[in-house]
C-alpha positions in Angstrom: 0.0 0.0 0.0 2.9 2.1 0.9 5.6 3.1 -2.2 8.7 3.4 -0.7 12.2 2.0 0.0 12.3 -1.1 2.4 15.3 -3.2 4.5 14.7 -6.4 5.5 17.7 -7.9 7.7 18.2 -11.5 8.8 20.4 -12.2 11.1 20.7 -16.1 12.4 21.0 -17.1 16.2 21.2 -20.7 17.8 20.0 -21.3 21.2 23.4 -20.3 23.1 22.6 -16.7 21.6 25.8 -17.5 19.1 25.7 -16.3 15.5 26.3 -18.7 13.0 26.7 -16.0 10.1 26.8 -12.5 8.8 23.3 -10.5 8.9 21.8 -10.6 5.7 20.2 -7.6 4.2 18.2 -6.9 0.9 16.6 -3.7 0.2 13.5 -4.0 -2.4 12.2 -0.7 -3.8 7.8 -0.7 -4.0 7.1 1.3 -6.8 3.3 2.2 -8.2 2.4 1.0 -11.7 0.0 3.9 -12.5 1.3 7.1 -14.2 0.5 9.5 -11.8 0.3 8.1 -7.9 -0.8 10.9 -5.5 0.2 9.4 -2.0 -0.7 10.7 1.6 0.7 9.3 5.2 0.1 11.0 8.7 1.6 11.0 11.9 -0.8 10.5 14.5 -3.2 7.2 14.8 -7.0 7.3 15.0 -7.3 10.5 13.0 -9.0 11.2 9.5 -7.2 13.2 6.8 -8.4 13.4 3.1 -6.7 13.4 0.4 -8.1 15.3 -2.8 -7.5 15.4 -6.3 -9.2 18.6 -8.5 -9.8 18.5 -12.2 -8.8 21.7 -14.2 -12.4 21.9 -15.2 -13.2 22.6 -11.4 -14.8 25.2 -9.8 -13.7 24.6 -6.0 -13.0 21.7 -3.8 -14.7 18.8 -2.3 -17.4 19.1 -4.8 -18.0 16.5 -7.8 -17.3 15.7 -10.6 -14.4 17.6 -10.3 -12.8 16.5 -7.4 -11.4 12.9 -6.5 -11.7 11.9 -2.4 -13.7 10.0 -0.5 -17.0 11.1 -1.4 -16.0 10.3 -5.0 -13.7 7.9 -5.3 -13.9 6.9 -9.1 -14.9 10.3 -10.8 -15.7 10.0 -14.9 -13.2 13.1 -16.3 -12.1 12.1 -19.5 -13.7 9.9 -22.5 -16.8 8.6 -21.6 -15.2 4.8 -23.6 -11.8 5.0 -21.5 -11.3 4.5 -18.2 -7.4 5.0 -17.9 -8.2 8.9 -17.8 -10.5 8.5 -15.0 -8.8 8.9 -11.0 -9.7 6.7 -8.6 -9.1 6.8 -4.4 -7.8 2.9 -4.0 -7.4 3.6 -0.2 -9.4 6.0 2.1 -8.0 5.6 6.0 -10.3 6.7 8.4 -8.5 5.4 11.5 -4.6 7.0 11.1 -1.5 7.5 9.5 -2.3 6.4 6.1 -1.9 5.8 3.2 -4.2 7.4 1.0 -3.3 6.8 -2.5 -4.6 8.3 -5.4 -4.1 7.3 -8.8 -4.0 8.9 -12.5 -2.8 6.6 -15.5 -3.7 8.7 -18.4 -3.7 12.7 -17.5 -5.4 15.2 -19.9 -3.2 17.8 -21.7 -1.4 18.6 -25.1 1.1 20.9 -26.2 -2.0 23.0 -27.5 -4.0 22.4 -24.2 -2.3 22.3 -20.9 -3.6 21.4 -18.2 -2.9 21.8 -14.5 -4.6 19.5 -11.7 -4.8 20.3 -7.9 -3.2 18.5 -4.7 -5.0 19.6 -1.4 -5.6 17.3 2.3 -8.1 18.5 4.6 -8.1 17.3 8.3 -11.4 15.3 8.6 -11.4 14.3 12.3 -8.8 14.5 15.1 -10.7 12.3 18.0 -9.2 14.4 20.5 -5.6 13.5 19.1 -4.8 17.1 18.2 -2.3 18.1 15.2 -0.9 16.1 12.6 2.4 16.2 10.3 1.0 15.2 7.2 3.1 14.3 4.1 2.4 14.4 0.4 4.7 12.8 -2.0 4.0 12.3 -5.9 5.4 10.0 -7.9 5.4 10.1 -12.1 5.5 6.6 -14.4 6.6 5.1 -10.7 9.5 7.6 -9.5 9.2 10.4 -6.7 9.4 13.5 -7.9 7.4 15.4 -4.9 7.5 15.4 -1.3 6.1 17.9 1.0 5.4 17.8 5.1 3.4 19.9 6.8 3.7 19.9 10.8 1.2 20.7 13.1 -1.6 20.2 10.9 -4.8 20.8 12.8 -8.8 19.7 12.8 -10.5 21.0 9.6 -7.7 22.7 8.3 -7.1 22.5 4.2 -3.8 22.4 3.1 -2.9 23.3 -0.8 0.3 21.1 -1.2 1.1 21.3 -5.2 -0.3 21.7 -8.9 0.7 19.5 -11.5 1.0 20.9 -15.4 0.5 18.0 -18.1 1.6 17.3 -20.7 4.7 19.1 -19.6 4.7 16.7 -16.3 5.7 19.8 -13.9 5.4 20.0 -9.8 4.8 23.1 -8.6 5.1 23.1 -4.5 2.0 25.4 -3.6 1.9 25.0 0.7 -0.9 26.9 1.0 -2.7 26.5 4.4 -6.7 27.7 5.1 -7.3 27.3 8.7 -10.9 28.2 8.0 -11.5 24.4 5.8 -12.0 24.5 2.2 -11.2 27.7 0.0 
């Protein structure tokens, strides 16, 4: 569920507590397959953030069609025949740190029509757990090319992390916080 760099270390011990070898160690990189993989993690357990994906044919957040979370998971954007152009939420945490993935594998935009899509995370629920340090990272044809943490992140807070320009396949950091909740 998680992309992401892993080490996994064995290390052999007989009953007197002797080793009977070197520690082995293999690293295995996780990689997403889709084109575009939006991915959200969290810092503190049993609370709710959202992560949200806006179309360029939006008009403002946490509304549909236009915007992909929880309340609309698998959005219809593109052709009305093909589905790659279409987001879709895979995960949606309710219950802390993450992940929330969100996934693109065909993103609109030409040379003649650019487009630029939207990365925001509001802060659903805190059950008495107070403020969060939520992380954003965005990886492109299954590489990182984003990250962005933002500390102290507090109950119904939206946070503006980045925009991303297509066909061109540019990150713009945007860290725009509205304590007030949706702009």
């Amino acid at each position: 569920d998680l992309a992401g760099e892993y080490r996994f270390q064995l290390s052999v011990v007989d009953n007197e507590g002797l080793s009977a070898c070197d520690s082995s160690e293999i690293v295995v990189f996780v990689s997403p397959d889709e084109r575009v993989h939006v991915q959200l993690v969290w810092s503190t357990d049993q609370t709710d953030l959202d992560l949200h994906l806006l179309h360029p044919s939006a008009e403002r957040w946490d509304s549909s069609p236009w915007d992909c979370h929880w309340k609309n998971r698998n959005p219809d954007w593109g052709e009305s025949e093909e589905s790659e152009d279409n987001p879709s939420l895979d995960i949606d945490r309710i219950d802390g740190f993450g992940p929330e993935n969100i996934n693109l594998n065909l993103p609109e935009g030409t040379e003649a029509v650019p487009v630029v899509y939207r990365v925001g995370v509001f802060y659903f629920s805190d059950n008495d757990f107070g403020p969060s340090d939520a992380t954003v990272r965005i990886y492109l044809d299954g590489v990182e090319r984003f990250s962005s943490t933002r500390r102290g992140f507090a109950v119904r807070e939206f946070w503006e992390v980045a925009h991303m320009s297509f066909p061109e396949r540019r990150i713009e950091r945007i860290d725009q916080l509205y304590e007030s909740g949706f702009p």
